[in-house]
C-alpha positions in Angstrom: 40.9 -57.8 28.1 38.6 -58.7 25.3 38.9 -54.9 23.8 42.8 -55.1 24.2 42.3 -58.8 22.0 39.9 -57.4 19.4 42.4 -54.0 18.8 45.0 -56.4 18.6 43.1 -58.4 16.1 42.4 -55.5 13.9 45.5 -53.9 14.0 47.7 -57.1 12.6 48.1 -58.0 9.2 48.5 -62.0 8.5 50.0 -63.9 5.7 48.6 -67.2 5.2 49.9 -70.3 3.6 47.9 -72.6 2.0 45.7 -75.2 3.7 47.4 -78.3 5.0 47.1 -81.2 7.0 49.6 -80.9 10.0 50.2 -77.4 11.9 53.3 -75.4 10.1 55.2 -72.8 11.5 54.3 -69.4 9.8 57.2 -66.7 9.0 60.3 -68.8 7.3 60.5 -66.0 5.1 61.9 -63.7 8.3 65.4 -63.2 9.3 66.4 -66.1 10.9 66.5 -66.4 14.7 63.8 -63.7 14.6 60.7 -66.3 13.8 57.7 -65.9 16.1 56.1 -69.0 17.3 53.1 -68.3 15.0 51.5 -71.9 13.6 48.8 -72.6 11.0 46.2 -75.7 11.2 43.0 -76.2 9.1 41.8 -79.6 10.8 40.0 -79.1 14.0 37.7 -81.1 14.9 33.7 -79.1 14.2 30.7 -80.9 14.8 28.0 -79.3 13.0 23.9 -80.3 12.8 20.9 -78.9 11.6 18.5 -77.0 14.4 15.4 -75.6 14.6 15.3 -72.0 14.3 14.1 -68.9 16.9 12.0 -66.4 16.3 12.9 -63.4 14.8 12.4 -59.9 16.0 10.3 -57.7 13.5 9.3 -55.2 15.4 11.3 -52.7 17.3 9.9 -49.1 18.8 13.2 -48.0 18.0 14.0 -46.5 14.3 17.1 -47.8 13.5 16.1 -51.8 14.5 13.4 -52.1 12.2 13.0 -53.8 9.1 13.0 -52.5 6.1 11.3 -55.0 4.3 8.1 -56.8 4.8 7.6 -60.4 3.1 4.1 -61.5 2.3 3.6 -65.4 0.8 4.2 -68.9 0.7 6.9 -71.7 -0.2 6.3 -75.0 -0.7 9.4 -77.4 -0.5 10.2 -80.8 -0.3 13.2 -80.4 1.8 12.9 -77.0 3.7 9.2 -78.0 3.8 6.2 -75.4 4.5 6.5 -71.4 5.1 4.5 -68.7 5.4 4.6 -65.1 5.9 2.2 -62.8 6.7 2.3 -58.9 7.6 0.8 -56.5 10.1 0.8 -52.7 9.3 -1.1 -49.9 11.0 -1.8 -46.5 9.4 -2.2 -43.2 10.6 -4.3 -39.9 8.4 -2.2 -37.5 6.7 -3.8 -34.8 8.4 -6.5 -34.6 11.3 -9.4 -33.4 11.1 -10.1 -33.7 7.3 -12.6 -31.5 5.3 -15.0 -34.7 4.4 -15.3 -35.6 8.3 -18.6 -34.7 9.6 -19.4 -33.2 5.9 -20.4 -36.5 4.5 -23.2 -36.3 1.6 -24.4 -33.7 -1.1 -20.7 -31.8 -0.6 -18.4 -34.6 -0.4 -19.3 -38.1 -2.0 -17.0 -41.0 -1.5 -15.5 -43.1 -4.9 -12.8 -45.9 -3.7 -9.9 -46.9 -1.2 -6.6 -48.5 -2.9 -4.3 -50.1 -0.6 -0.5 -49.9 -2.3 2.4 -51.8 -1.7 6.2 -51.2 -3.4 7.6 -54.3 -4.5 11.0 -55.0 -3.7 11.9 -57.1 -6.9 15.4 -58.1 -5.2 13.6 -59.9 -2.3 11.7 -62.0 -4.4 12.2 -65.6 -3.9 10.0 -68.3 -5.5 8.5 -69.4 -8.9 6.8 -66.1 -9.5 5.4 -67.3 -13.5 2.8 -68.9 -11.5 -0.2 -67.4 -10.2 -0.4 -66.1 -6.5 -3.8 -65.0 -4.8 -4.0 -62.2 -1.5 -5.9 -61.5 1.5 -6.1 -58.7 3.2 -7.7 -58.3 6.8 -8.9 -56.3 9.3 -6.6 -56.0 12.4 -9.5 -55.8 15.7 -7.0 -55.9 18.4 -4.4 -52.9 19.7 -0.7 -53.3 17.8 0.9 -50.8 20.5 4.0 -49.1 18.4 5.8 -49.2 21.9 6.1 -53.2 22.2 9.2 -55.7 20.4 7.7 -58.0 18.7 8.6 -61.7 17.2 7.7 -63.7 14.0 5.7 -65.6 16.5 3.5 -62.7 17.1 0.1 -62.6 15.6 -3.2 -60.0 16.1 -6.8 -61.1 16.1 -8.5 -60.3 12.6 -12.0 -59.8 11.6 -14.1 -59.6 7.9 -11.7 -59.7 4.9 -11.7 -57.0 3.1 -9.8 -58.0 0.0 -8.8 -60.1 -1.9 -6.9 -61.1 -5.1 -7.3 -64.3 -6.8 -4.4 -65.3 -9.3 -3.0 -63.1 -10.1 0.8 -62.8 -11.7 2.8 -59.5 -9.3 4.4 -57.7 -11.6 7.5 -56.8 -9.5 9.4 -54.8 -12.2 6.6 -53.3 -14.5 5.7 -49.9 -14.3 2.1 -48.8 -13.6 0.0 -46.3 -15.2 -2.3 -44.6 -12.7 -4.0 -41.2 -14.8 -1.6 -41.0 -17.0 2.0 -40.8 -14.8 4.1 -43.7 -14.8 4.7 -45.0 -10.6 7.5 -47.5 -9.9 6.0 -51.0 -9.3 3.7 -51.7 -6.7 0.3 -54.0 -5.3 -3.2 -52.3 -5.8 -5.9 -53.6 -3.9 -9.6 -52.0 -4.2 -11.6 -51.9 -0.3 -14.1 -50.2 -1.2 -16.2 -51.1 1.7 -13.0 -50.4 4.1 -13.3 -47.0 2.9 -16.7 -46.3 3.3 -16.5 -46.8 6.8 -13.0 -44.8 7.3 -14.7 -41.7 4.7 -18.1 -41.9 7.0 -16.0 -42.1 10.6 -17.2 -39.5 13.2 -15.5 -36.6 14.2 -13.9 -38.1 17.2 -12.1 -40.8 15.3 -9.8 -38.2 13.3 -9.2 -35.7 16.5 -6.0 -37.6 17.0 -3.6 -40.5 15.8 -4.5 -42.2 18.7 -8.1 -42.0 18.3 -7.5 -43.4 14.7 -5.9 -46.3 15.9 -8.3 -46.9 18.1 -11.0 -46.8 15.5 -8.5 -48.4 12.7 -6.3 -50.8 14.4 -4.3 -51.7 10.8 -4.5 -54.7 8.0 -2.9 -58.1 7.7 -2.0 -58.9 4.5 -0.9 -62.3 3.7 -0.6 -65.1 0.4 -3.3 -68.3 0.0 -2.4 -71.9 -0.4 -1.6 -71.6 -4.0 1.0 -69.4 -3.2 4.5 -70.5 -4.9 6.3 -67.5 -4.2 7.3 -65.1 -1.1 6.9 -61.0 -2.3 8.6 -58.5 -0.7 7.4 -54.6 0.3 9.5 -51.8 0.7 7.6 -50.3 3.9 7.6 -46.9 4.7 7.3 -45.8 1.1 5.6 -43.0 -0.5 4.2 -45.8 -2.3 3.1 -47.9 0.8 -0.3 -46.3 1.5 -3.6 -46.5 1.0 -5.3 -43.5 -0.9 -9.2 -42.3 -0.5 -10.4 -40.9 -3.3 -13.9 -38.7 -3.2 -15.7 -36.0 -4.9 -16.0 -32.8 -3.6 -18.8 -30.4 -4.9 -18.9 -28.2 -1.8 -17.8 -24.8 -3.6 -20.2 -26.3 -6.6 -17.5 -27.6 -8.7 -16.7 -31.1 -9.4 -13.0 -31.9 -7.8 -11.8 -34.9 -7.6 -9.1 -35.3 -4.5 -7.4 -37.9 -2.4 -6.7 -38.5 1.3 -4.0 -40.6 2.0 -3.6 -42.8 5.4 0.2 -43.7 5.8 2.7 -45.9 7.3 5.3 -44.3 9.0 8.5 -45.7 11.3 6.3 -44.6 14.7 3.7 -47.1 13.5 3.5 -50.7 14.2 4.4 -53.1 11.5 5.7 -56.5 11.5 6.2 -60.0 10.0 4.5 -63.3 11.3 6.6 -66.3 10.0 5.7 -70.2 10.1 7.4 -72.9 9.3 6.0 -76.6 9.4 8.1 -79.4 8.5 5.9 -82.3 9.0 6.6 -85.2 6.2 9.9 -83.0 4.7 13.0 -84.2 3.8 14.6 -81.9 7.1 12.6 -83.9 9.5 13.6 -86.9 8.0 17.3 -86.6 7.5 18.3 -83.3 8.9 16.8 -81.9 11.8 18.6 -82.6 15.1 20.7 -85.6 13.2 24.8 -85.1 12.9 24.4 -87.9 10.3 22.4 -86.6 7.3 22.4 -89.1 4.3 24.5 -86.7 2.2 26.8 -85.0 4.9 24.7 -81.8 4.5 23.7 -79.1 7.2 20.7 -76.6 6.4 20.3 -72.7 6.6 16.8 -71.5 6.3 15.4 -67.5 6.5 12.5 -65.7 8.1 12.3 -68.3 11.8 13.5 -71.2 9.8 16.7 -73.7 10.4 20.0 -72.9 11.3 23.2 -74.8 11.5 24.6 -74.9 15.2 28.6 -75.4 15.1 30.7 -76.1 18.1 34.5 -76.8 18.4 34.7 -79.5 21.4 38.5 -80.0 22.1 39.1 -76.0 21.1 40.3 -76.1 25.0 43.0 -77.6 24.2 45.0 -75.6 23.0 46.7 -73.8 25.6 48.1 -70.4 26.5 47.9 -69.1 23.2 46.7 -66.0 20.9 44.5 -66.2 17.9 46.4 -64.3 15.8 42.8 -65.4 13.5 40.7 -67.5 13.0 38.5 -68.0 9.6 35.5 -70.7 9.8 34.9 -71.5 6.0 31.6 -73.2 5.1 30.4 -74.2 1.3 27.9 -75.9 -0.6 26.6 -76.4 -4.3 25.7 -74.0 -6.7 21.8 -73.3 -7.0 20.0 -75.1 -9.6 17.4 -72.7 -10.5 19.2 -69.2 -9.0 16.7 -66.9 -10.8 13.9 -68.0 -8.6 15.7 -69.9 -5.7 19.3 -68.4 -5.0 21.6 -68.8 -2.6 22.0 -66.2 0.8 24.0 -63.3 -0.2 25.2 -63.2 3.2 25.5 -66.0 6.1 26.0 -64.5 9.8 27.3 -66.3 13.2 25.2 -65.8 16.4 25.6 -67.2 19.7 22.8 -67.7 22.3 22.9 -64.8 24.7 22.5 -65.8 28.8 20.4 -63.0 29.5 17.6 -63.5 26.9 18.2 -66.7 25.7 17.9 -65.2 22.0 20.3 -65.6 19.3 22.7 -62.7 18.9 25.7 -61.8 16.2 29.2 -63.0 17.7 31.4 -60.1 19.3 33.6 -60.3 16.1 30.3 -59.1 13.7 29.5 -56.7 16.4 32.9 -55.4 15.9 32.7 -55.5 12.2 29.6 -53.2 12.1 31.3 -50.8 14.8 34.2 -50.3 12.1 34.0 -47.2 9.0 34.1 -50.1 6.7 31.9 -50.1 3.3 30.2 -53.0 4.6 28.8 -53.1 8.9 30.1 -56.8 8.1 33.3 -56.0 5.5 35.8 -57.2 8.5 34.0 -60.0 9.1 32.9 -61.0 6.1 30.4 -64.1 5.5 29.6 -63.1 2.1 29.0 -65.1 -0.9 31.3 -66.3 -3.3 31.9 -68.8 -6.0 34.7 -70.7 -6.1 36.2 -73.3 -8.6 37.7 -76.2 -7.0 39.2 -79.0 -9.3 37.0 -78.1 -12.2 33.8 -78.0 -10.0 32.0 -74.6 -8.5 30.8 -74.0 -5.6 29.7 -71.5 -3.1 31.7 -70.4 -0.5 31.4 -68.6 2.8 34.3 -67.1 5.0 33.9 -65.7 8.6 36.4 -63.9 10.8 35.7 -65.7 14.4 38.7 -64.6 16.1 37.9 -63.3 18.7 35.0 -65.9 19.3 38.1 -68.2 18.8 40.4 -66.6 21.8 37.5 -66.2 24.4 36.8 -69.9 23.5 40.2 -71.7 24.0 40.3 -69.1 27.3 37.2 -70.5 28.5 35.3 -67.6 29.2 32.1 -68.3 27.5 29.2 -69.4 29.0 28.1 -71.3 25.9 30.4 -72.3 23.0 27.8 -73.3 20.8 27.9 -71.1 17.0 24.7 -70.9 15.2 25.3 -70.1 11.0 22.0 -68.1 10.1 21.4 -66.4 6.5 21.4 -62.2 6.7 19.1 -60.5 7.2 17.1 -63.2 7.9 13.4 -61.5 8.4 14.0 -59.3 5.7 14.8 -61.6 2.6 13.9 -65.7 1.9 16.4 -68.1 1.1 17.4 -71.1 1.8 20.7 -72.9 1.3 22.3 -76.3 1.7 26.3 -76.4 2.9 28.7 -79.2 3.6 29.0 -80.6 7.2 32.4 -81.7 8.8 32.2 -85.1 6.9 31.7 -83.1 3.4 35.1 -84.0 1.3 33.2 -82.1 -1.8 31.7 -78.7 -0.1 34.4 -78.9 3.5 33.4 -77.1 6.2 36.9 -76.0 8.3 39.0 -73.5 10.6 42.0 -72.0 9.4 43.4 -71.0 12.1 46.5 -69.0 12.8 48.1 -68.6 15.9 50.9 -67.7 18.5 51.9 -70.0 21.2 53.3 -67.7 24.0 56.3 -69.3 26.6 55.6 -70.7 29.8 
C-alpha cells in the first residue's frame, strides 16, 4: 500500500492556490460537474519544541556511508552554547616492506614527518581572522575499520605529538612546498612520530595489519581558544603524512619520501560535544514549547533539533494526501560570511528497531529518484524569500507520504525531528519560527482528496 501511495504521489501534478485561512475546494477552473473533491488548508495545528540531539554516525565499514568530510575545532556561542569536534584517522604504508626498514643508519638517514590535511574552505564555519591552535595525538587503542561508530565514540590517546599554537588556517591560499604550487592544506612537523615509524622493525611493515597494530592512528583536535570549526577533505591525495629521508646506499645523496595514507578501508571518524550549561538554549529553548521569542533551534554535528508533531492529523478521515508541504522559516544571518544558515534542513523520524533518527520515507524516496539532487523531490533547501518588504529564509519539505501514513494511523511514532544536512559533515546552526511565529510561520499546506463513504 505505501508503494502504490508514494507512485501515486509522484506521478500527479498539483496546482496550488495561495495560502488561506479556511479549507477551499481546488479545481473551479474544471468543467463543471467534473470537480474532484480535492481541498486546500494551511492551518493545522503543529506543535513544535527544541530537543536535544542524537548522536551521529561517522563511521561506517561500508564505502558509500561514510563521510566525506572531517571537522576539527571549536565554537563558542551564547545561545547554541559550547562544541567541539575532534577526529580520529588511522593510516596505512604505501608499500610493505620499504627499502629503509631494517636498513636504518649510514645508508638511509631519517629528516622529518609532515602530517597534511586538505581544507575544505566551504565547510568552514566560525570567525576564522582569529587565531586557532592544534593538537595532535597518538591513538593507543585498536580503531577496528569493521565497527559503526557514533560522535559519542572516543579512543584512548597517549604523548602529543604536535602541536600548533595560533595560528591563522589559510583555507584558500596556495602553498609552496619545493617549488610546485599544492591546493591548500594543514602541515604539521612530528618529527619524533617519525623517528619511531622510520626505525620500526621488520615485522611492523610485513602487513597493514601489523602496522596498525604498531600505529593505531592520530587524533587531531582544536584548543580552547578555538573560534572556528575547519573542515578536511579525507581521503585525499593531500590527506597524508609524508617521511622524508636520505638515502646514500648506492653513494649518492637522494632525497625521497614515504608516504603513509588514509584510505576508505581505514578507520576515520568524528567525536562531537556539545555542552549547553549557562546558554541561552538551556534557558529558553531546550524542552520548552514556550521560548521568549517563539523560536525553535537547529543545531549540526550531535547538536539540537526541532521535534514537530501534528496531534489532531487523525482527524481527518478517509482521505488521500494528494501533498503535503511543511514550510519552516527564520531570519536572515547577521554575519553569513562566518556564521550562515544550513543549506539544507532534512526530516527524520525515530526508527522502532534502533531507536536512532532516520530520514522520513518521502526523503528516502527522493534519493531513490534520477533527480539532480538525492533530495530534489523532496526538497528542504534554502531560500530567501521577501515577505512584506522583509527577507527571510525559507525551507520547504514534501512530507506526503509521512502525511497519509499519519492520518491512516500506521506509524508507530508520529513525532518529526527538523535536522540541518549533512549534519556530521558541515557546522551550522540556525534559528526558525515555531507555530506561534506570525513573522518567520512555520505551516502545512496541505492538499487533499476526501474519498465517498
Amino acid at each position: 500500500m505505501k508503494n502504490f501511495k508514494l507512485l501515486l504521489l509522484l506521478g500527479l501534478l498539483y496546482t496550488f492556490g495561495t495560502s488561506c485561512n479556511e479549507p477551499t475546494l481546488i479545481g473551479s477552473e474544471l468543467v463543471e460537474n467534473d470537480q474532484p473533491d480535492a481541498f486546500f488548508s494551511d492551518t493545522m495545528t503543529i506543535q513544535a519544541v527544541t530537543v536535544l540531539g542524537d548522536s551521529v554516525q561517522t563511521y561506517n565499514p561500508s564505502v558509500q556511508s561514510q563521510l566525506r568530510y572531517y571537522m576539527v575545532g571549536r565554537l563558542e556561542d551564547p545561545l547554541f552554547g559550547s562544541s567541539t569536534a575532534a577526529t580520529y584517522v588511522q593510516f596505512i604504508p604505501t608499500i610493505l616492506n620499504p627499502e629503509f626498514v631494517g636498513q636504518q643508519g649510514s645508508d638511509f638517514v631519517f629528516d622529518s614527518l609532515v602530517l597534511k590535511l586538505r581544507y575544505r574552505l566551504e565547510n568552514a564555519y566560525g570567525a576564522l581572522t582569529n587565531n586557532q591552535s592544534y593538537k595532535v595525538e597518538r591513538v593507543i587503542e585498536d580503531m577496528p575499520s569493521t565497527e559503526t561508530y557514533y560522535s559519542d565514540q572516543e579512543f584512548e590517546t597517549g604523548e602529543v605529538v604536535a602541536t600548533l599554537d595560533n595560528i591563522i588556517p589559510q583555507l584558500d591560499d596556495t602553498i609552496l612546498v619545493d617549488s610546485v604550487k599544492l591546493l591548500p592544506h594543514l602541515r604539521v612537523r612530528m618529527d619524533d612520530l617519525g623517528e619511531e615509524l622510520f626505525n620500526a622493525l621488520p615485522d611492523n611493515y610485513e602487513t597493514d595489519d601489523d602496522f596498525l597494530d604498531f600505529f593505531k592512528g592520530l587524533k587531531i583536535s582544536g584548543e580552547n581558544n578555538n573560534t572556528v570549526m575547519i573542515s578536511f577533505q579525507i581521503p585525499h591525495s593531500l590527506s597524508e603524512m609524508t617521511l622524508f629521508y636520505t638515502d646514500y646506499s648506492n653513494g649518492d645523496t637522494l632525497h625521497k619520501t614515504f608516504d603513509y595514507l588514509i584510505v576508505n578501508g581505514n578507520t576515520k571518524l568524528v567525536n562531537f560535544n556539545h555542552d549547553y550549561s549557562n546558554s541561552e538554549a538551556e534557558e529558553g529553548y531546550i524542552n520548552k514549547s514556550d521560548s521568549p521569542d517563539s523560536l525553535c533551534l537547529v543545531q549540526s554535528m550531535a547538536g539540537l533539533n526541532t521535534k514537530i508533531n501534528f496531534p489532531y492529523a487523525s482527524n481527518l478521515k478517509n482521505i488521500i494526501v494528494n501533498k503535503a508541504e511543511l514550510v519552516v522559516s527564520g531570519p536572515m544571518p547577521e554575519n553569513p560570511a562566518s556564521f550562515d544558515a544550513p543549506d539544507q534542513l532534512l526530516l527524520r523520524v525515530r526508527s522502532s528497531e534502533t531507536e536512532r533518527l532516520v530520514w522520513v520515507e518521502d526523503a528516502i524516496a527522493s534519493s531513490l529518484s534520477a533527480g539532480s539532487s538525492i533530495l530534489e523531490l523532496f526538497g528542504g533547501a534554502k531560500e530567501e524569500v521577501t515577505v512584506d518588504g522583509v527577507s527571510r529564509l525559507e525551507y520547504k519539505m514534501n512530507i506526503s507520504s509521512y502525511m497519509q501514513q499519519l492520518v491512516d494511523g500506521t506509524l508507530e511514532d508520529a513525532d518529526l525531528y527538523l535536522t540541518t544536512y549533512p549534519k556530521a559533515e558541515i557546522a551550522n546552526h540556525f534559528r526558525i519560527g515555531d507555530p506561534r511565529n506570525t513573522k518567520y510561520p512555520m505551516e502545512l499546506r496541505l492538499t487533499y482528496t476526501q474519498l465517498q463513504e
